[in-house]
C-alpha positions, -999 to 999 in steps of 0.1 A, spaced: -296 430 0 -288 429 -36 -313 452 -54 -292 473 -74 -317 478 -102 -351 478 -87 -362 500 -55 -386 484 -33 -416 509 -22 -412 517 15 -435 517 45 -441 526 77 -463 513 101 -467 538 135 -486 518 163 -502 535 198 -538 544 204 -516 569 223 -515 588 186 -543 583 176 -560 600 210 -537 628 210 -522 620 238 -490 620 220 -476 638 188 -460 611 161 -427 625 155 -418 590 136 -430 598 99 -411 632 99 -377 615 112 -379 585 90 -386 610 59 -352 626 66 -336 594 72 -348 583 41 -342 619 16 -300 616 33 -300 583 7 -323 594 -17 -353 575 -8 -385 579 -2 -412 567 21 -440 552 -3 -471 555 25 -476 555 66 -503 537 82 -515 545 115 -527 520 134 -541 518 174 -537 490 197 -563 466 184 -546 433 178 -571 421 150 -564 454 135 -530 452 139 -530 416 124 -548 425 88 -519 454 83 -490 435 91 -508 409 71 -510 432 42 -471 447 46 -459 410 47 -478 404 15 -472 427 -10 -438 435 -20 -418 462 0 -399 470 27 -416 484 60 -404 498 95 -429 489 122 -428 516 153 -443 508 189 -457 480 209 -430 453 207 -430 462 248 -445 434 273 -474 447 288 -506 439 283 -516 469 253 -485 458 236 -495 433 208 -474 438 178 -451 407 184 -482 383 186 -497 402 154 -467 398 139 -470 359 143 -503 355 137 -498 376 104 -473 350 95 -493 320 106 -462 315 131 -453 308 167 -437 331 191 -407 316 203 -374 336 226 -345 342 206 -315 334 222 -296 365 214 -324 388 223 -324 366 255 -286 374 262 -293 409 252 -325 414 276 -304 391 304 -273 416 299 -294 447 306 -312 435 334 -279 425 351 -268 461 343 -297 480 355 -294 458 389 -254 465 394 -263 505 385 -287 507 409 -267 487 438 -289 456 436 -277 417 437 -287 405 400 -313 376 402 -321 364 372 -349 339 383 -366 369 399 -405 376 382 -404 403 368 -370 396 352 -384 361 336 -410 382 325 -389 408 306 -379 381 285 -413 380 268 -396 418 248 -373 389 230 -401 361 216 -405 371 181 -419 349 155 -395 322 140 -370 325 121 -371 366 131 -340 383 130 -327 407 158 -325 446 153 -297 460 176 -309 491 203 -278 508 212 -297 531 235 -305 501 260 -298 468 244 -334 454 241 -337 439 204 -361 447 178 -362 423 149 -370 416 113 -398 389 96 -396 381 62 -428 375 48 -440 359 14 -436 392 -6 -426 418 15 -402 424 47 -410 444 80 -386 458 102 -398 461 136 -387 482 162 -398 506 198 -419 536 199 -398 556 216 -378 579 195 -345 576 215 -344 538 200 -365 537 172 -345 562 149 -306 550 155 -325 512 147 -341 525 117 -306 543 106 -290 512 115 -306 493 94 -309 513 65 -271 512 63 -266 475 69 -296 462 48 -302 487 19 -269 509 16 -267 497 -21 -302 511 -26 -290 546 -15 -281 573 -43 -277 605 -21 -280 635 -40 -294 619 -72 -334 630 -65 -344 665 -73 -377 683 -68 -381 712 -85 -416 735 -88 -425 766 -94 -455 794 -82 -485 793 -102 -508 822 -93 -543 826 -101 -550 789 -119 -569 761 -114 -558 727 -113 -583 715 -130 -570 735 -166 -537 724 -156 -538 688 -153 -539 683 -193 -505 697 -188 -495 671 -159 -508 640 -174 -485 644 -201 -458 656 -181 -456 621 -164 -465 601 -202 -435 616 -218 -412 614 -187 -417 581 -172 -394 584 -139 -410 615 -134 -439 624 -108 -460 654 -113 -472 673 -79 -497 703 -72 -502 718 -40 -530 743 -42 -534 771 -15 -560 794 -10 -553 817 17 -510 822 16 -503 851 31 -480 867 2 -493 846 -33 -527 846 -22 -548 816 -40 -517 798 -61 -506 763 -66 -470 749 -62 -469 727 -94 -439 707 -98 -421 676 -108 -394 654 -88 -373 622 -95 -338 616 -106 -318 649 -112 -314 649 -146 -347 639 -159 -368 667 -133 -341 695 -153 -357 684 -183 -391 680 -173 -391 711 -154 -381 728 -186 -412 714 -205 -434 719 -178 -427 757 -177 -427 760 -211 -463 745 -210 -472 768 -184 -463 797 -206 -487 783 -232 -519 785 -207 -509 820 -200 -504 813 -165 -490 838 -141 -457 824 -129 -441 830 -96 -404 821 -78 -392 785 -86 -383 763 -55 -357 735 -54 -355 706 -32 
């Protein structure tokens, strides 16, 4: 991918009413964050959706629309709650068809899972013909590979933006993801070029503060502004956790003008932090 000047925003898309019950804890977002901050990315926004197909349909519409990049995670399985592969295709106004490598790939594995467990491989047999539905994506899809167990996920190319689609399960998901981040978007990655930097600011408001913020970010255009505010921290008590992050050498400066405002308000300052 040949983007060396301009960064696409970055998405994810987490899918399971399992998540959204509680029945199980996303542990997606964090992961892909970290997989993300190793090249010096980021992760623009994360929608969560359940297993509603129509649902489904109107965000992968949306991610295929606007310009971006976006991992999809969860319900590219077979069984009947699993419905991101026909969202995918009705998103795109496109027909499901089997891919012929993902049908290789899904034909290996089932021939290995029948030889590991002592079994004659029959590849006729239901329930193998019916595995095959994990490989019909929607035209002109591309595969993802799953080293963890062969099955494919795969990548659509929409109008304005790309999505990346891939399992639910951890295990799979996050060597895909890491996969391809380094085949599709290693000249994108500046490792160790993004700094955060904040400081402690005790007893102030946000409100009086964000004078100071707005034309943090005017003057330094690369730059993003952030407050956290806490009320009840067990050692600053009420404070906020003002800061600024982007590329190294711009947050030094901006850090220095941001503190030097600070001093101007009279604000109480506490220990700088650095991420």
């Amino acid at each position: 991918m040949n983007m060396q000047n301009t960064v696409p925003e970055f998405g994810l898309v987490i899918v399971g009413d399992e998540i959204l019950s509680g029945k199980r804890q996303d542990k997606h977002l964090s992961k892909v964050i970290e997989l993300m901050s190793l090249r010096g990315l980021s992760i623009g926004y994360a929608d969560y959706v359940g297993d509603d197909p129509q649902r489904l349909t109107q965000t992968l519409h949306r991610a295929f629309h606007q310009p971006g990049v976006v991992f999809c995670c969860g319900g590219i399985g077979a069984t009947p709650d699993d419905h991101t592969r026909q969202s995918a295709a009705a998103a795109l106004g496109l027909e499901l068809v089997l891919h012929p490598e993902a049908e290789q790939l899904i034909r290996e594995r089932t021939r290995d899972v029948a030889l590991e467990q002592g079994l004659p491989y029959e590849p006729l047999r239901e329930d193998n013909m019916h595995r095959l539905n994990m490989g019909r994506f929607p035209a002109g899809a591309d595969i993802i590979p799953n080293p963890y167990n062969k099955i494919p996920g795969f990548t659509c190319r929409g109008p304005a933006g790309t999505v990346h689609f891939v399992p639910g399960f951890p295990v799979m998901a996050w060597p895909m993801i890491d996969g391809v981040l380094t085949r599709l978007y290693a000249d994108l990655a500046r490792p160790g070029e993004r700094k955060e930097k904040s400081v402690i600011v005790m007893g102030s408001m946000e409100a009086t503060l964000t004078p100071l913020m707005e034309a943090i970010e005017a003057e330094f255009v690369d730059i993003k502004v952030f407050s956290l505010p806490s009320v009840d921290h067990p050692e600053y008590g009420r404070h906020i956790e003002l800061g600024v992050k982007g590329p190294r050498q711009t947050v030094e400066t901006a850090f220095k003008r941001l503190v030097t405002g600070l001093h101007k308000y009279g604000a109480n300052l506490g220990p700088e932090l650095v991420r």
